[in-house]
N, C-alpha and C positions, 0 to 999 in steps of 0.2 A: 415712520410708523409710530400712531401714539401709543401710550399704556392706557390702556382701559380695564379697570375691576369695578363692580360690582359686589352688593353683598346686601341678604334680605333672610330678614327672620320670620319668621311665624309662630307666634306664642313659644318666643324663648328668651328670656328678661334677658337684657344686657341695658347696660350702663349708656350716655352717650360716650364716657372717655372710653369703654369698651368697642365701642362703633367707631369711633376713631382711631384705634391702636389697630384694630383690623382692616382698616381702607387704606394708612397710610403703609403698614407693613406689605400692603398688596402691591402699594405703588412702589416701593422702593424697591422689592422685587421685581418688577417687572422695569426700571430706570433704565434709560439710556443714559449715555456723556451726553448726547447734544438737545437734551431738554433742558427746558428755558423756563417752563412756571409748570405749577397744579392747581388743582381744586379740588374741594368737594362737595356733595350735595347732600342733608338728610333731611328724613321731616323733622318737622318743628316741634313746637313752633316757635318762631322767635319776632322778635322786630325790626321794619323794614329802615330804610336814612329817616319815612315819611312818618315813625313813630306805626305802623299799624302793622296786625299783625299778620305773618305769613308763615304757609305751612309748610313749605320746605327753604330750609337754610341753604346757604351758598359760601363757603369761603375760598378766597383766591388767593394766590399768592407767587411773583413772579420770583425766581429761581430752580435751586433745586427740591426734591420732595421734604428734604431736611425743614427748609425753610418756611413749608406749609406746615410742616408738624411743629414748628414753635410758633405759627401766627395761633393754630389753633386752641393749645393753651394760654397765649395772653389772652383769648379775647374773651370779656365779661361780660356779655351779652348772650355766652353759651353755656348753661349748667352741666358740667359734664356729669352731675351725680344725678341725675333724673334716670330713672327705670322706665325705661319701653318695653312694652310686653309683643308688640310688633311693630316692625320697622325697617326700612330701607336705606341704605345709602350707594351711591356713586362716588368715582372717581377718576381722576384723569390727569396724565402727563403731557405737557404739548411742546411739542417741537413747531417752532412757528413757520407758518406757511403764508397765510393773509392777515398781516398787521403785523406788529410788532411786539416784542415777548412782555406783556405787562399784565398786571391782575385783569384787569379790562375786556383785554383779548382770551383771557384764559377760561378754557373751561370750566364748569357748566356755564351753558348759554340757555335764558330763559325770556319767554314769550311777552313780561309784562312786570311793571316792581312788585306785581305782588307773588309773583315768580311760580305761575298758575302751571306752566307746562315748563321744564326744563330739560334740556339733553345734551350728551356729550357724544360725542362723533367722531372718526379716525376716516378721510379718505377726505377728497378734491371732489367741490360742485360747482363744476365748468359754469352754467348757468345762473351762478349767484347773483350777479349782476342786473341781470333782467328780472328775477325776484326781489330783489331788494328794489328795485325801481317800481314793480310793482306793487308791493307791499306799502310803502313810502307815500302812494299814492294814495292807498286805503287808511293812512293815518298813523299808520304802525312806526313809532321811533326806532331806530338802533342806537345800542350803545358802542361796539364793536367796531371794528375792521374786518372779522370775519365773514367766511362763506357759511359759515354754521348755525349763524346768528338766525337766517332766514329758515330755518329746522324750524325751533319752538314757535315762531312768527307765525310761519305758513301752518304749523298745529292750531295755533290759536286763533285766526282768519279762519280756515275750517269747521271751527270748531263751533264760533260764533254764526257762525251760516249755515250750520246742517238747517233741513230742512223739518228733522225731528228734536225732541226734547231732550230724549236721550241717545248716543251712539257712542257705540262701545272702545274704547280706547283704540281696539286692535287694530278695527274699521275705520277709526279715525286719522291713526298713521297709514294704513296700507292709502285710504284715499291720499295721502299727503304724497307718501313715495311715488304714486301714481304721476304722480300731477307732477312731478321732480323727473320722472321718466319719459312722458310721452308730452307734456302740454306745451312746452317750448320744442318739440320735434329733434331733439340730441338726447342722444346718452348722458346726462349731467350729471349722474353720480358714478365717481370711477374708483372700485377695488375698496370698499366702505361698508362701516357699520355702526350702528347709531343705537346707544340707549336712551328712553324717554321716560319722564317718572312727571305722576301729574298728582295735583293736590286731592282734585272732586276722585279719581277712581283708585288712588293707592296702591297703580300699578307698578309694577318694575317693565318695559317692554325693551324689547333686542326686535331691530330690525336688520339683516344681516343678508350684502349684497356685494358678489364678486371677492370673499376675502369668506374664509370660516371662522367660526370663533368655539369658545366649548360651554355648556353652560354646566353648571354643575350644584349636584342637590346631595343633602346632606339630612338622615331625617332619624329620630326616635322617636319613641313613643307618641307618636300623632307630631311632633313637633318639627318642626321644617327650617334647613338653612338652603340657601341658594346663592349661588358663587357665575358672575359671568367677565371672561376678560380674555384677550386673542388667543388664540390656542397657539400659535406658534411660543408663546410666552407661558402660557397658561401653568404646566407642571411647578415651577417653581414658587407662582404665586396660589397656589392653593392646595398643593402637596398635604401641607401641616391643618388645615382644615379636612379633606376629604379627597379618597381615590375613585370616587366614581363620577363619570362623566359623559356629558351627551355633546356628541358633535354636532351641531348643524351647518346646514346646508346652505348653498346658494338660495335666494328668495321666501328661507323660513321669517314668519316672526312668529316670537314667543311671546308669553304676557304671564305673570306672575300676578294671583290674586286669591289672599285667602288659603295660603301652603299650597297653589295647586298650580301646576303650567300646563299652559295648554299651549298648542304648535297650529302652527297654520301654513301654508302652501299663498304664495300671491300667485302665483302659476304654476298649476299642476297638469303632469301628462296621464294620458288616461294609462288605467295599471297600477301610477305609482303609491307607493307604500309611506305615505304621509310622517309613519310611527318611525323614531330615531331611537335603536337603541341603546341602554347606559352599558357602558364600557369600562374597565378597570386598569388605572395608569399604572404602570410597570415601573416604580420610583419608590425610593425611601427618601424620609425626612432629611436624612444625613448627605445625601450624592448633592442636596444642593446648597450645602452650608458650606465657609469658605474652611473651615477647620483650623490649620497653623498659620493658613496664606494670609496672606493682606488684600488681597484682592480677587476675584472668583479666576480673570484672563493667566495669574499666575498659576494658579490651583490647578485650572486647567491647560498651561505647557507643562508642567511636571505630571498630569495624567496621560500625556501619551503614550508613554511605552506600555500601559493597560490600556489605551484607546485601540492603539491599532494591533495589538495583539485581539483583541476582543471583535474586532473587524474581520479578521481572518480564523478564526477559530470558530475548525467544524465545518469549514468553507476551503482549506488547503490541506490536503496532507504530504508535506514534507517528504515521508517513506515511499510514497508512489509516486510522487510529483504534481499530482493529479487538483483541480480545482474543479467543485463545482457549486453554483451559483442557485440555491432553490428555487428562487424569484426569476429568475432566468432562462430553466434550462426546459420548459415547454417551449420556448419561443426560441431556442437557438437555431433552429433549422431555417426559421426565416429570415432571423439577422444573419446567417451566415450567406443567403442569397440577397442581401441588399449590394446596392448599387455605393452607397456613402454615408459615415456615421457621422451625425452631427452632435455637437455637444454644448449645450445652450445653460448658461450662468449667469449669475452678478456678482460684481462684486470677488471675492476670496470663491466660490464655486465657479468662478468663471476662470478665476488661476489656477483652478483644481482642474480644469478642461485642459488649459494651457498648459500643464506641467506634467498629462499625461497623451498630449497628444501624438508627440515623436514615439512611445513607447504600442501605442495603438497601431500605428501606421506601419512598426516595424514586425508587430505580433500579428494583424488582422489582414496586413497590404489590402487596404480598403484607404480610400479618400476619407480624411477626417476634417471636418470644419468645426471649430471654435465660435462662439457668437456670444456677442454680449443679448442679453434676450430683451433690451429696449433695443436697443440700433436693431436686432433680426425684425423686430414688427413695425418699426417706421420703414424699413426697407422693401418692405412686405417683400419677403424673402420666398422666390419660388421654390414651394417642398412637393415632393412628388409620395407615391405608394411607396415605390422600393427602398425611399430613407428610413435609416432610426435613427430617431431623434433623443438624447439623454437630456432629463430637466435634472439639472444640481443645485439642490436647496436643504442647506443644513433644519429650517424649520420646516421646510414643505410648502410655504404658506407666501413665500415672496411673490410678489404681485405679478410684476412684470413677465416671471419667467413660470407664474402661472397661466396667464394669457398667451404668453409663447405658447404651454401646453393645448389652449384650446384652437390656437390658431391650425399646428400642425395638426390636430385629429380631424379639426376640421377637410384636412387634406388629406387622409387617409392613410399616414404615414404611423409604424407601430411605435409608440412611445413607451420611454424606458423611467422609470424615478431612480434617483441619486439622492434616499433624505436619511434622517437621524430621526424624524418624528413619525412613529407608528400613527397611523390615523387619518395623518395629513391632506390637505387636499390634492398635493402632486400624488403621494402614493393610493391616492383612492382612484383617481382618476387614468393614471397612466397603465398603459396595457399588460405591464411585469414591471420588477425596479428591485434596486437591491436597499437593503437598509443598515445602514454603515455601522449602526452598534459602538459608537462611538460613547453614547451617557450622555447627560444632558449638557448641554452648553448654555452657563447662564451669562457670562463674559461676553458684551456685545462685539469686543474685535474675537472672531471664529480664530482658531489655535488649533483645536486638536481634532475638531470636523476636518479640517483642511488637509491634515495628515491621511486620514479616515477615508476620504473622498478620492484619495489620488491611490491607495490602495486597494481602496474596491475598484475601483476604473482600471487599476495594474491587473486585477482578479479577473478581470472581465478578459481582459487581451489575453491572459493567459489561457483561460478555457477556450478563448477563440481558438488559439494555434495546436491544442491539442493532439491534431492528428496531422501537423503540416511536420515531415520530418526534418526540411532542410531550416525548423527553428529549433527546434529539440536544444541544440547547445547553448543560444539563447535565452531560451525559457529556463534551462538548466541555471544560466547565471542571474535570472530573475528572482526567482526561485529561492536561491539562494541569499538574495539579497534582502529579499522580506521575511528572511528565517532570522537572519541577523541585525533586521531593524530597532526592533524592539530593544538591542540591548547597546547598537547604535547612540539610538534617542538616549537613553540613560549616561551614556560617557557623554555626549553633547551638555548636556545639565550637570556636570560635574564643572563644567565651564563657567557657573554660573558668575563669581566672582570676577572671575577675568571680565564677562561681558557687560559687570556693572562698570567697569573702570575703563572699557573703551567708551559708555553710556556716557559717564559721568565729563568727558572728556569733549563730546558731542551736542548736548542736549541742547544747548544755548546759541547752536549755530540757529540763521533762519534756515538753510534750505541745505539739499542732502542729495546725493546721485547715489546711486545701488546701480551697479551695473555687474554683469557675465552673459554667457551665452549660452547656445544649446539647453540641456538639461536646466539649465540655473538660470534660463531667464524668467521663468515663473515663478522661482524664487525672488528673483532681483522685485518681481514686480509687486509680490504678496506682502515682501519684508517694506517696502514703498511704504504700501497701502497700511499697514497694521503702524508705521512712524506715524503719518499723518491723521490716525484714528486718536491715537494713543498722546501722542504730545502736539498735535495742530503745528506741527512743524512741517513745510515745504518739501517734499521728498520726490524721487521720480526713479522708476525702474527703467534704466537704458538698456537697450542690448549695443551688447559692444560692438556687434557687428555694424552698427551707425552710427558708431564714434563720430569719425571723420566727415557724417553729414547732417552736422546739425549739434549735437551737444556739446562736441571740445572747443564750441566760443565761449559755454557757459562757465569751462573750468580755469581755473584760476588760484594763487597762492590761499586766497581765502574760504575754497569751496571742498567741504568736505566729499571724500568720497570712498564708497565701501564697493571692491571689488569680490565677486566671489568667484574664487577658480579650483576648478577637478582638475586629478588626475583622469583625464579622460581626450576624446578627439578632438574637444577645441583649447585644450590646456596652452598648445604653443601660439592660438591666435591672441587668447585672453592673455597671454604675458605679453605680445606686440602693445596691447591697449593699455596693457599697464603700463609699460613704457614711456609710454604717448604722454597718459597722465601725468605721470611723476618726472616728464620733462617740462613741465609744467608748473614746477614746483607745489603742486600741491599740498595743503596744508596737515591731511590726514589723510591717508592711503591703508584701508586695512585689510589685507586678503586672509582668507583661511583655505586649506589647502590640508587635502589627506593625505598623509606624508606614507612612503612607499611600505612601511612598517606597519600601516594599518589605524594609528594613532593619530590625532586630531591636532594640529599644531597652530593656534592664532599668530600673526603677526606683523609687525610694524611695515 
């Protein structure tokens, strides 16, 4: 996913080094690890390689956002002391997809040198190919690798061929999007969204298709700020500007002109209500600052024990035993007559599936299927009425397993949401859903969503068995054990020291096995995924139960390995496999293990 911000004044002076402290501060709140260059775009004016002049600037620059923000004050061809009384600019982080990470390929992509049409874009256009072949033939050069490059291209081809003198920016990209959608007879644009900024109309446009994003207006006394960039991201990068905000929709474009936005519908059904209203974010400045931490993913492992206490609260009381689910509990009569509950993720929501799914099965005795939600739609996965189907997505906003979502309504199956972002498109879309109250997560590897996700999922099976008596004792020790999590989590972090010296002991190997069973294989597989987010280090969550067919060739004097074993029903299989291991002479073996006292004891 890229970072896209936005940001546009209307009669309200700012500086350009002003315009620039607020697009790069946007992007670096919204950064990921595996971005590779930015850019950004204002008007001008400045001058082009060709000497002449152009009205919106462009600079690129391949690494991290850090690295844009010092191209942009060497460069002396920019006055950052100039006063703009109105003014736009874009922004963009790109993980590269077609071509290779260099200023070149980096966003902004623009239609011509004199950089008439320019725009930045987030999603895949299957079709680029046959556009660019097209294009190519109308005379049009590329500078790029990119599929994006043929965005501002096919604006400016358009644009130069209306059949009128003037057409209106809006009509100018919707014909574009058109001609992207239906002229080569494929879907070409997949889970995407496009800002366009042109020099002749001094527009800001959002065209926004299969993905939502938020726009967001900021105004006094007649004077106008506007802020647009993904909403799954969005709270953090504009929190400290402004709380009010408009979600849009599948196939809205907006256009920004003169303080004013105006919306548009590319297809509208009759009835519908065109108007989007502004909504107030439920965030303070502070919840996304890193404070003492060093890092936001640290900030947020030490916020769990107020994560998941905050998840359950108001939702369990402890004194009755009793759970109930608000977002739920109209529709529990029909999920209690479903046939099998399906539980659809990516990624850490998808081990949030997998780490509640034994615990579902034991509380609901319903069939539970797990699915990654790209492998359920290349499978085209038969879903009937009597499924419910649960979409887990910490932003709401994940692609794939939003299209899960449309696949299954389309089959008439009740869908449940599993997110952390009030607003979202899973939660708007899905038939009931719980909202994990987890706090923002600005750390790209998920930490305490993950906590958050397997507790509401716990929540969920426990109101299922409510009234089955022969689980009572069960639920009783359920119960119990998410009464005592919270203070669980907090002795785990008392760990914290120990766990940098088994780190530090680690870090330089290339590759890693995490292996256990039962309960702790969705540990093994999350603690996997969060090594290879975090250090690009080789890791694989094995369950132990397929030692013996297929990973004990991999293990070896030189291959580390981190066992995790309970005291629970598979403690004496998981000590067999340890065995195995450490006849092996493995070079690092580390189990942790809840010793019978109740206390947490690492060891060699």
């Amino acid at each position: 996913l890229a970072g896209i911000f936005a940001y546009l004044n209307y009669r309200v002076p700012r500086t350009r080094k002003e315009i620039f402290d607020t697009l790069v501060k946007g992007l670096q709140r919204l950064e990921y690890r595996g971005y590779d260059s930015a850019g950004v775009g204002v008007d001008g004016p400045r001058k082009n390689d060709n000497g002449d002049n152009v009205n919106i600037c462009l600079i690129k620059k391949r690494g991290k956002v850090k690295a844009l923000d010092e191209e942009l004050y060497k460069n002396d061809s920019i006055d950052l002391d100039i006063e703009l009384d109105t003014h736009f600019g874009i922004a963009h982080t790109r993980w590269a997809t077609h071509g290779e990470p260099n200023a070149v390929n980096c966003h902004p992509h623009r239609s011509d040198k004199n950089n008439e049409f320019v725009v930045i874009h987030n999603g895949i256009i299957t079709n680029y190919k046959e556009l660019r072949k097209y294009l190519k033939s109308k005379g049009y050069k590329f500078e790029s690798e990119t599929d994006t490059e043929v965005i501002p291209k096919l604006i400016k081809y358009v644009y130069d061929n209306s059949e009128n003198d003037y057409v209106s920016f809006s009509t100018l990209v919707e014909r574009v999007i058109q001609q992207l959608l239906f002229q080569f007879n494929t879907d070409c644009v997949l889970h995407s969204y496009l800002l366009a900024v042109n020099c002749h109309y001094m527009y800001l446009l959002i065209h926004v298709l299969y993905i939502t994003s938020m726009f967001l207006t900021h105004s006094y006394g007649g004077k106008k700020k506007h802020y647009l960039c993904p909403s799954c991201f969005t709270p953090s990068a504009i929190i400290e500007h402004t709380n009010k905000v408009i979600y849009l929709q599948d196939d809205d474009i907006t256009a920004v002109a003169q303080g004013k936005l105006s919306l548009h519908r590319m297809s509208r059904c009759a009835g519908e209500d065109p108007n989007r209203a502004i909504q107030t974010l439920q965030m303070e400045l502070q919840q996304i600052m890193k404070g003492n931490f060093k890092a936001f993913m640290q900030k947020e492992i030490f916020e769990q024990p107020e994560s998941v206490f905050n998840t359950m609260r108001g939702r369990i009381c402890f004194e009755t035993n009793t759970v109930v689910l608000g977002g739920l509990k109209d529709h529990l009569k029909e999920i209690r007559r479903c046939r099998r509950l399906i539980l659809i993720g990516c990624g850490t929501s998808f081990h949030a599936g997998v780490a509640t799914r034994q615990i579902l099965e034991e509380l609901t005795e319903l069939p539970v299927m797990v699915e990654l939600a790209s492998d359920f739609l290349d499978r085209i996965t038969p879903v009937f009425r009597d499924d419910v189907c649960f979409f887990i997505s910490q932003s709401g906003e994940t692609a794939d397993t939003l299209m899960t979502l449309r696949y299954c309504q389309g089959r008439g199956a009740l869908t449940v949401g599993i997110t952390n972002t009030v607003g979202s498109s899973i939660s708007r879309e899905t038939d009931c859903g719980v909202h994990i109250n987890a706090g923002p997560e600005i750390g790209v590897a998920s930490t305490k969503a993950y906590t958050s996700q397997f507790v509401a999922l716990t929540m969920f099976g426990l109101m299922m068995s409510e009234d089955r008596i022969s689980l009572q004792k069960r639920r009783l020790e359920i119960i119990n054990g998410l009464r005592m999590l919270p203070g669980l989590i907090k002795e785990v972090l008392t760990l914290d020291d120990q766990i940098k010296n088994i780190a530090s002991e680690l870090y330089q190997q290339r590759s890693l096995l995490v292996m256990g069973r039962g309960y702790n294989y969705a540990t093994c597989m999350e603690g996997a995924l969060k090594i290879k987010e975090i250090t690009y280090m080789h890791s694989e969550g094995i369950l132990a139960g397929e030692l013996k067919h297929g990973p004990l060739a991999l293990i070896d004097k030189h291959m580390p390995v981190i066992m995790i074993i309970m005291k629970d029903a598979c403690y004496t299989k998981c000590h067999n496999a340890l065995q195995q291991v450490t006849a092996r002479q493995v070079r690092h073996t580390h189990t942790h293990t809840h010793t019978e006292e109740g206390g947490l004891s690492p060891s060699l």
